[in-house]
C-alpha positions as a printed NumPy array, in Angstrom:
array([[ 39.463,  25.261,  -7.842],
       [ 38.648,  24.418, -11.948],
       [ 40.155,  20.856, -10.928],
       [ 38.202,  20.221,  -7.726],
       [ 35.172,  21.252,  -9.261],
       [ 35.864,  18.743, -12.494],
       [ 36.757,  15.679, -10.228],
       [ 33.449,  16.467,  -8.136],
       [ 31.29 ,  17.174, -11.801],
       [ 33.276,  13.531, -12.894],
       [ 32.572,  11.813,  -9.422],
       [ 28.539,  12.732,  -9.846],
       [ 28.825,  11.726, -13.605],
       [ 29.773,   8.451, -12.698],
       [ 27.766,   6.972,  -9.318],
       [ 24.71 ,   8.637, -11.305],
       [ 25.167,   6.254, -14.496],
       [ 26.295,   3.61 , -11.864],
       [ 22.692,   4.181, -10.279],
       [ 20.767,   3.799, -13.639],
       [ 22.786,   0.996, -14.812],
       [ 21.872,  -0.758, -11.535],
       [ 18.138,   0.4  , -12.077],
       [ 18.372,  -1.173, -15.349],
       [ 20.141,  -4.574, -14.422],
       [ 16.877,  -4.943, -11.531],
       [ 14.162,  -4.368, -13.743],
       [ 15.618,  -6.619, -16.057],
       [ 15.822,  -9.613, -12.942],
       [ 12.734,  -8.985, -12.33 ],
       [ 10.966,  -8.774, -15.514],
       [ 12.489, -12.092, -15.963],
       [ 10.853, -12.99 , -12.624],
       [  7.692, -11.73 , -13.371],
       [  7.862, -14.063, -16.731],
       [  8.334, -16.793, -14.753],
       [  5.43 , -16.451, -12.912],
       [  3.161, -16.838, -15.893],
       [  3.46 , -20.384, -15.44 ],
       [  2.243, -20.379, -11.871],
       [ -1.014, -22.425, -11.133],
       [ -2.14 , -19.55 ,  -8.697],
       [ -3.845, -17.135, -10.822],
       [ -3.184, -14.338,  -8.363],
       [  0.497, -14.706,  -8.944],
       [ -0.129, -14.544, -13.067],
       [ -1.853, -11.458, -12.668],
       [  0.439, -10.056, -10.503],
       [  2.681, -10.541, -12.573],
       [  0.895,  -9.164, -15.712],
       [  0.576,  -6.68 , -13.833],
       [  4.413,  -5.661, -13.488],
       [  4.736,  -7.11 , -17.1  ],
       [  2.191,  -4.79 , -18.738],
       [  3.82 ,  -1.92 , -16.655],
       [  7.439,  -2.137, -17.767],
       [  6.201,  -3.165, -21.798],
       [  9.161,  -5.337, -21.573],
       [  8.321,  -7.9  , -24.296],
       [  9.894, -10.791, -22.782],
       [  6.981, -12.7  , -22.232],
       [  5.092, -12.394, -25.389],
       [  4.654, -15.821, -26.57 ],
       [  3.419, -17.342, -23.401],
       [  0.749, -14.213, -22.845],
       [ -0.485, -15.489, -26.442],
       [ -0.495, -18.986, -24.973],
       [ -2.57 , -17.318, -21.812],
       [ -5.097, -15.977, -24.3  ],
       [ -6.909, -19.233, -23.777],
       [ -6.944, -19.745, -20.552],
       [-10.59 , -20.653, -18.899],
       [ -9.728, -17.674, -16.533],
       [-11.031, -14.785, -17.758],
       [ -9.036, -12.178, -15.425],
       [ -6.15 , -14.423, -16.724],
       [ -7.002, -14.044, -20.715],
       [ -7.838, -10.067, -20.141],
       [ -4.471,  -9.506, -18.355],
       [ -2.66 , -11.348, -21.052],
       [ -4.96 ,  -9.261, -23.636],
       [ -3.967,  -5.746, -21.577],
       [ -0.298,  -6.73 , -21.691],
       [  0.165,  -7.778, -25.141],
       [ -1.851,  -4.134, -26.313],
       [  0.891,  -1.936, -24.276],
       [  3.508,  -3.825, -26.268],
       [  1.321,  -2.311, -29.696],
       [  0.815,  -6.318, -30.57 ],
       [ -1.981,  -7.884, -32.88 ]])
């Protein structure tokens, strides 16, 4: 019974880090994504993106939200603004 219960208890262990490993590896894909999209001429597709940027504080597009910081947009410049505060940057 002690072993059936410690191959179940190892089982669990293991699909659960397999699950947040697999969490981790999306986000990642898709912060990349989403960093990608800063270069998009449709604004709604920056923002969007800001959006899911300024959500996950994933710093990976820093230097081109400092580049957005002078856009002629101004929903553009504010979301680049909101996502470089909830990374704590000057």
């Amino acid at each position: 019974m002690k072993t059936v219960f410690i191959i179940i208890f190892s089982i669990t262990a293991a699909l659960i880090v397999l699950f947040m490993l697999n969490s981790y590896i999306n986000q990642r894909v898709d912060t990349e994504t989403f960093a990608e999209n800063l270069s998009s001429n449709d604004p709604d597709t920056v923002m969007t993106a800001f959006y899911y940027l300024t959500k996950s504080k994933d710093p990976i597009a820093k230097i081109q939200a400092k580049k957005l910081l002078l856009s002629d947009n101004y929903y553009i410049w504010l979301n680049a603004a909101i996502y470089l505060g909830s990374l704590k940057d000057n």
